[in-house]
Structure formats: structure tokens, C-alpha cells
C-alpha positions as protocol buffer text, in pm:
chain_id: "A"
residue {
  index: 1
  type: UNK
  ca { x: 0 y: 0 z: 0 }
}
residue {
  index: 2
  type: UNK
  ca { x: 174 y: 341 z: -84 }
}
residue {
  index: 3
  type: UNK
  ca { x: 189 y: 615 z: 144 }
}
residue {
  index: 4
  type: UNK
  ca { x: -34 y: 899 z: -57 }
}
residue {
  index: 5
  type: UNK
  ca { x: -294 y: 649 z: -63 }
}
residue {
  index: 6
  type: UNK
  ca { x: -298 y: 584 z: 306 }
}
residue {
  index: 7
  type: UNK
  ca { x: -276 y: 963 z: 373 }
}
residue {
  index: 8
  type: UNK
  ca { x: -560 y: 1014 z: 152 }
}
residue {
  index: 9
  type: UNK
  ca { x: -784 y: 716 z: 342 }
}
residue {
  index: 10
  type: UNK
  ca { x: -678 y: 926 z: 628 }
}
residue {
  index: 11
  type: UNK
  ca { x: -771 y: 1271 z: 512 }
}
residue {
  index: 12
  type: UNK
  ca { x: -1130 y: 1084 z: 368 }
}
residue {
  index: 13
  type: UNK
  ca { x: -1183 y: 996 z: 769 }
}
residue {
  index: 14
  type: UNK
  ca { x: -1045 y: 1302 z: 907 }
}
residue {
  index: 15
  type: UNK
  ca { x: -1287 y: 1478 z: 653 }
}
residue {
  index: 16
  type: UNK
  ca { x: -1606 y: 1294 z: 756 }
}
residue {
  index: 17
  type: UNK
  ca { x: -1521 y: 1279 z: 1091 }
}
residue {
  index: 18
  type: UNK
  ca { x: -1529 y: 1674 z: 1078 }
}
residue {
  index: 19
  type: UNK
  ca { x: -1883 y: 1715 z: 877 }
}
residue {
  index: 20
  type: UNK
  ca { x: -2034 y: 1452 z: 1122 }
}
residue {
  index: 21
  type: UNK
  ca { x: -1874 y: 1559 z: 1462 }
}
residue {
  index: 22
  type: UNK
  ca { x: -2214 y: 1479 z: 1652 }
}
residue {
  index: 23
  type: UNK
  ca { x: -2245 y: 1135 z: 1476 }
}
residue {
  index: 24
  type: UNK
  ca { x: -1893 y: 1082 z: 1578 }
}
residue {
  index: 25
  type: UNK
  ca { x: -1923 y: 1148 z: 1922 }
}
residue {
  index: 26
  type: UNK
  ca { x: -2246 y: 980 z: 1948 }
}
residue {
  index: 27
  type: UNK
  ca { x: -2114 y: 622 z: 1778 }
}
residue {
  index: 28
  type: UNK
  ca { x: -1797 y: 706 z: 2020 }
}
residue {
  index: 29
  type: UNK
  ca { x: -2038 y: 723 z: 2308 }
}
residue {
  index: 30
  type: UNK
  ca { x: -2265 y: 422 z: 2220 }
}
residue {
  index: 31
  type: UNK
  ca { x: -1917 y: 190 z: 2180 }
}
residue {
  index: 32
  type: UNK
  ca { x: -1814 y: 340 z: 2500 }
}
residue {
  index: 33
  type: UNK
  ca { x: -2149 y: 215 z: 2694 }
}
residue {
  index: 34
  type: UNK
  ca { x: -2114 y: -140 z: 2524 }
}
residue {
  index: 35
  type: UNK
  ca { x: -1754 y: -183 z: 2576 }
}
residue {
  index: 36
  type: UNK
  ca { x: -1746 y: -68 z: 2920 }
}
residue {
  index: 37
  type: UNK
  ca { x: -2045 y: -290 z: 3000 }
}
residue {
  index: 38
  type: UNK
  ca { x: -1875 y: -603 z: 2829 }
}
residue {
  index: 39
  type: UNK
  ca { x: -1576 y: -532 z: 3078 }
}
residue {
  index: 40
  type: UNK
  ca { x: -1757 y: -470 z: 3368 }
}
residue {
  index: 41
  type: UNK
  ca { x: -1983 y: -801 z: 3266 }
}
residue {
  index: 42
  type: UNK
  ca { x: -1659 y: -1008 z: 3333 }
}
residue {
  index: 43
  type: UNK
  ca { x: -1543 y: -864 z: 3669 }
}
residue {
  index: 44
  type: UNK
  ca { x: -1691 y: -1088 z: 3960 }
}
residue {
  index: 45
  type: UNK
  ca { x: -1844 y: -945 z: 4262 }
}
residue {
  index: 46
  type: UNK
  ca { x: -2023 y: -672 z: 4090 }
}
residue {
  index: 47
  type: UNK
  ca { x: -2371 y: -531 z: 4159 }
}
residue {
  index: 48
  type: UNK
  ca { x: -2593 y: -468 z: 3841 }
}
residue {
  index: 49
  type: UNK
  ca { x: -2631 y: -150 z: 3928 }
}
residue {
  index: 50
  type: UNK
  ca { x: -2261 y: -39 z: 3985 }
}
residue {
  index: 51
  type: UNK
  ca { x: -2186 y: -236 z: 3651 }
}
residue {
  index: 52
  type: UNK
  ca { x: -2435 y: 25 z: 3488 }
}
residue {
  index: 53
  type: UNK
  ca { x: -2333 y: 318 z: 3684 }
}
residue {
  index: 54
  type: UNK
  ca { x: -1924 y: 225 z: 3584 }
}
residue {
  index: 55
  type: UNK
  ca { x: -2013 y: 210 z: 3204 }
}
residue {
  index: 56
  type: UNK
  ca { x: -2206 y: 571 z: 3201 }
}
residue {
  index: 57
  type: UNK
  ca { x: -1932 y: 702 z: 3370 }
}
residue {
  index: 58
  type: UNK
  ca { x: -1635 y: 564 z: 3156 }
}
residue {
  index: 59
  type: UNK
  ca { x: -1864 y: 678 z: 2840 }
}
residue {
  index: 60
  type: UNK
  ca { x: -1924 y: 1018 z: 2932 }
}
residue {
  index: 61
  type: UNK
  ca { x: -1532 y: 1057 z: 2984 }
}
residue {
  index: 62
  type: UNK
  ca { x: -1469 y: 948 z: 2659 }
}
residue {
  index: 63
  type: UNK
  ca { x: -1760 y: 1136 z: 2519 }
}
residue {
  index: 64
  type: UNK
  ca { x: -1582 y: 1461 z: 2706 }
}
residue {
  index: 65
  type: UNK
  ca { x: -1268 y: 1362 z: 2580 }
}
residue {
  index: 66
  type: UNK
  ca { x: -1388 y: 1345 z: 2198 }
}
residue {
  index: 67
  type: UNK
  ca { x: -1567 y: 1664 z: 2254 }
}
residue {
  index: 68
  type: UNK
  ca { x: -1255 y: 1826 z: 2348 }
}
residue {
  index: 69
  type: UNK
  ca { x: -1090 y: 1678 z: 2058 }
}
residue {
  index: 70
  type: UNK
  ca { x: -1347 y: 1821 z: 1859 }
}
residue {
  index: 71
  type: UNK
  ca { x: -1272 y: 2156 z: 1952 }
}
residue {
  index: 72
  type: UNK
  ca { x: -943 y: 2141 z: 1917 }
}
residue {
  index: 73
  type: UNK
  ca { x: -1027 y: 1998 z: 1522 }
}
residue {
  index: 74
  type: UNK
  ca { x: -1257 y: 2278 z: 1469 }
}
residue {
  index: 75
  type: UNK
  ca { x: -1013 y: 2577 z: 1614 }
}
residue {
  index: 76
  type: UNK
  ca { x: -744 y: 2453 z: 1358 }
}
residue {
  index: 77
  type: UNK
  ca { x: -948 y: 2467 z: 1085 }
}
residue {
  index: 78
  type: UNK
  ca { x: -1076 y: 2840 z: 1136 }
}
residue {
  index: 79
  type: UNK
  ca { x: -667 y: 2951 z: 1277 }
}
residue {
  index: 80
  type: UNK
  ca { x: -590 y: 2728 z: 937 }
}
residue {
  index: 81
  type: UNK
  ca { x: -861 y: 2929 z: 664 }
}
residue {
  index: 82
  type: UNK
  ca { x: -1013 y: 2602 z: 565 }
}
residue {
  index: 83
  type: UNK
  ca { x: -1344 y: 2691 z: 713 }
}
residue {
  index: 84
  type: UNK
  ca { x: -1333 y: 3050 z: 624 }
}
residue {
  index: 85
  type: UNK
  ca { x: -1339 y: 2942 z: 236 }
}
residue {
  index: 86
  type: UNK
  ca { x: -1627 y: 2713 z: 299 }
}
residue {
  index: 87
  type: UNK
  ca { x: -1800 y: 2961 z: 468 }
}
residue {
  index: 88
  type: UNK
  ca { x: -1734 y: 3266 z: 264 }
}
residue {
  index: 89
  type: UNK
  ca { x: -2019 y: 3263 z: 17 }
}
residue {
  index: 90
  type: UNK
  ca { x: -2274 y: 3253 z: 307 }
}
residue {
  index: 91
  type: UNK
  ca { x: -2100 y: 3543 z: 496 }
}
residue {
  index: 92
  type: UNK
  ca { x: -2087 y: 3741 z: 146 }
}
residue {
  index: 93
  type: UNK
  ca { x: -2454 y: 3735 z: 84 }
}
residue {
  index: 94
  type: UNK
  ca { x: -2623 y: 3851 z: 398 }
}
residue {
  index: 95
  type: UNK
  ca { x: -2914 y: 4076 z: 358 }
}
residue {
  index: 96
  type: UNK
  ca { x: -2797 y: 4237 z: 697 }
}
residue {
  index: 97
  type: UNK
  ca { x: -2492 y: 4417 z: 573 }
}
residue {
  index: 98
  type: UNK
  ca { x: -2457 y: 4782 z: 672 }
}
């Protein structure tokens, strides 16, 4: 596999990943809840209850953690311009202009 083709799989990802941020953090949530449940599932000794309680709270760290990642993605592309050209044509047109 060359490299430009693995940079542009990348980029593809990197690309949705920024058009769907909510969708991303949502599926990031949901596999957070299911994974942390299946862990939790195999540790003896466990109430149902704290077994629940333990996977919300490992999910909504990771959920806080992709959020934060999120903003870091979305301040590099407005410091970077890429937004600003995307956005340019609706920021052009606005009735509102003085």
C-alpha cells in the first residue's frame, strides 16, 4: 500500500469525521457504553447497578474527551482558513450588511 494512498484514506476519515462531529461522538459514546459494559460483565463481585453506573461514567469521559478533541479539530481549521473558504459565500450574501 503506498503512502499517498494511506494519507488520503486518512484525510477521507479526518474529513467525515469533521462534517459529522455529533455522529462521531455519538457512535464514540454508544461503543463506549457497550464496551465498558462487556468489561464490567466479566469482573466478579459486581452489583448490576454499579456495573451500569461504571459504564455511564467511563462513556461520558470518553464522550468529554472526543468533545474536546473536537474543539481542538474545529479551532485549527478556522486559525488554518479552511473553514473561512467554505463559509465565505454565506457570509458574502447577507441581507444584513450595513
Amino acid at each position: 500500500m503506498s503512502d499517498s494512498n494511506t494519507k488520503s484514506k486518512i484525510d477521507a476519515a479526518r474529513e467525515w469525521i469533521v462534517d459529522h462531529k455529533l455522529r462521531s461522538v455519538g457512535c464514540l459514546w454508544l461503543s463506549g457504553i457497550a464496551g465498558s459494559i462487556a468489561y464490567n460483565w466479566s469482573q466478579p463481585g459486581m452489583k448490576t447497578s454499579v456495573r451500569i453506573i461504571h459504564a455511564r461514567l467511563h462513556a461520558q469521559a470518553l464522550t468529554l474527551a472526543a468533545l474536546a478533541g473536537a474543539a481542538v479539530v474545529e479551532y485549527y481549521d478556522h486559525k488554518s482558513g479552511a473553514k473561512s473558504e467554505r463559509y465565505a459565500k454565506f457570509l458574502d450574501s447577507s441581507p444584513h450588511k450595513d
